[in-house]
N, C-alpha and C positions, 0 to 999 in steps of 0.2 A: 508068974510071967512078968507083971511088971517091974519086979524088981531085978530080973534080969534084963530087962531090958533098959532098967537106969543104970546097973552098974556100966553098961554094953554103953550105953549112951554119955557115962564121965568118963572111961577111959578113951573111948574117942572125943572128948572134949578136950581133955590131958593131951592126948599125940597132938591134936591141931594145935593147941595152944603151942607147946613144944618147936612145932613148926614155924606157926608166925615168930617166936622169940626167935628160934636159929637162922630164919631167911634173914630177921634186922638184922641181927651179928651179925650174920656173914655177907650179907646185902650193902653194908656200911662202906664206903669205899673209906681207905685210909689214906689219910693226904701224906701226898708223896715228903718223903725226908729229902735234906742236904743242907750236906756238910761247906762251908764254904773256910778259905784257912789263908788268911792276908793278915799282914802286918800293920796294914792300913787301919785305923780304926773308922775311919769315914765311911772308907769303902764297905766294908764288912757292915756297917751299919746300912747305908744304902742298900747294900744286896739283902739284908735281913726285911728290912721293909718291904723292898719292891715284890719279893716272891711271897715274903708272908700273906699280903694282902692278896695274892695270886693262888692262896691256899696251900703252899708248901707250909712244912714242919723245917723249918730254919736252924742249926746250931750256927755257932762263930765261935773260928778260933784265930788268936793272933799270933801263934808259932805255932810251928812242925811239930812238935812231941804233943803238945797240947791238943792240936788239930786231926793226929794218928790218934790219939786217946778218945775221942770223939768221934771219927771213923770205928773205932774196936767197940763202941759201947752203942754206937746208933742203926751201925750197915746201913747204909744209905746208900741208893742206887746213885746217885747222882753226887759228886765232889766237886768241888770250884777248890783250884789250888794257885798261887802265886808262885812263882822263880825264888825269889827272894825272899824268905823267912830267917827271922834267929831262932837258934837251934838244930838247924836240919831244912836243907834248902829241896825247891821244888822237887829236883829230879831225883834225891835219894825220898823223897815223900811219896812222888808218884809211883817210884819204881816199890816200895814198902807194900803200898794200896794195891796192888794189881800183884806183887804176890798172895797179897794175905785176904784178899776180897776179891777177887777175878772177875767176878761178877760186876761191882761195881764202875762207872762210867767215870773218869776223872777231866776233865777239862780245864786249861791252866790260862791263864791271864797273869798277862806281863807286861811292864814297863821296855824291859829289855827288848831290843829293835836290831838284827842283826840279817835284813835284807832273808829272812825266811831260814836260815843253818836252825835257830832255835825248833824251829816249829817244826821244820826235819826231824831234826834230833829227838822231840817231844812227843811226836806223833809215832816214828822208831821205836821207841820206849814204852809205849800204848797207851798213850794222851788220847781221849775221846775227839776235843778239839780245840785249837788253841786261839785266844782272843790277845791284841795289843792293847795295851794299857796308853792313854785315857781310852774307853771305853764309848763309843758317842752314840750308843741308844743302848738301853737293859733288854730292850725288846731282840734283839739279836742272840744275847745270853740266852733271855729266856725259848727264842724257840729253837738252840742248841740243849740244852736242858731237857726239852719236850722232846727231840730226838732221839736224846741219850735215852731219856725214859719210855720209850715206845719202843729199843733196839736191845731195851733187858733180857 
């Protein structure tokens, strides 16, 4: 009997252990991804800081192809794209992203000021939502980002 009753008692040592390991994994929350894609290098620097330290998982790209190549290899819920890129400008970028990741939130930030047609047009197109460039607080991005990513 007692030996049935230790084997009895390591295999249920075995399941719970099993258990505690699977709840970590799966318990772990994984810090959200994005992709941000400006030609600015400052900018993209600043944006990699301010969320890094805010526990997002950061890429940066400084052109469109480079920046889709990074979208295709990361899916990232959440995109920060610029108007203005070499290679392949916002609105053929955004429109790439929302065919080929639907799911993904894209929100664009721009220099270009044209009394609201852009943001029309951006939002039209299925821009998540759109920011003017200078930017006068991250905190605004960021709780566009947390919306994006709560609206997944």
């Amino acid at each position: 009997m007692r030996s049935i009753h230790k084997i009895k008692t390591s295999a249920h040592e075995r399941y719970r252990r099993h258990l505690r390991v699977r709840k970590k994994v799966e318990g772990t929350p994984e810090r959200p991804r994005l992709v941000a894609i400006d030609d600015e290098a400052e900018f993209t620097k600043a944006i990699d800081e301010f969320f890094s330290a805010r526990g997002y998982e950061v890429h940066v790209a400084l052109t469109g192809p480079s920046g889709l190549a990074l979208v295709d290899a990361h899916n990232p819920p959440v995109v920060l794209v610029d108007l203005k890129l070499p290679g392949m400008d916002g609105d053929e970028l955004l429109q790439r992203i929302r065919r080929t990741h639907p799911a993904t939130r894209v929100i664009v930030i721009t220099a270009y000021n044209d009394v609201g047609k852009t943001r029309d047009r951006l939002l039209w197109l299925g821009a998540f939502a759109h920011f003017d460039k200078p930017l006068t607080s991250l905190r605004d991005l960021a709780e566009a980002v947390k919306r994006a990513l709560k609206e997944k």
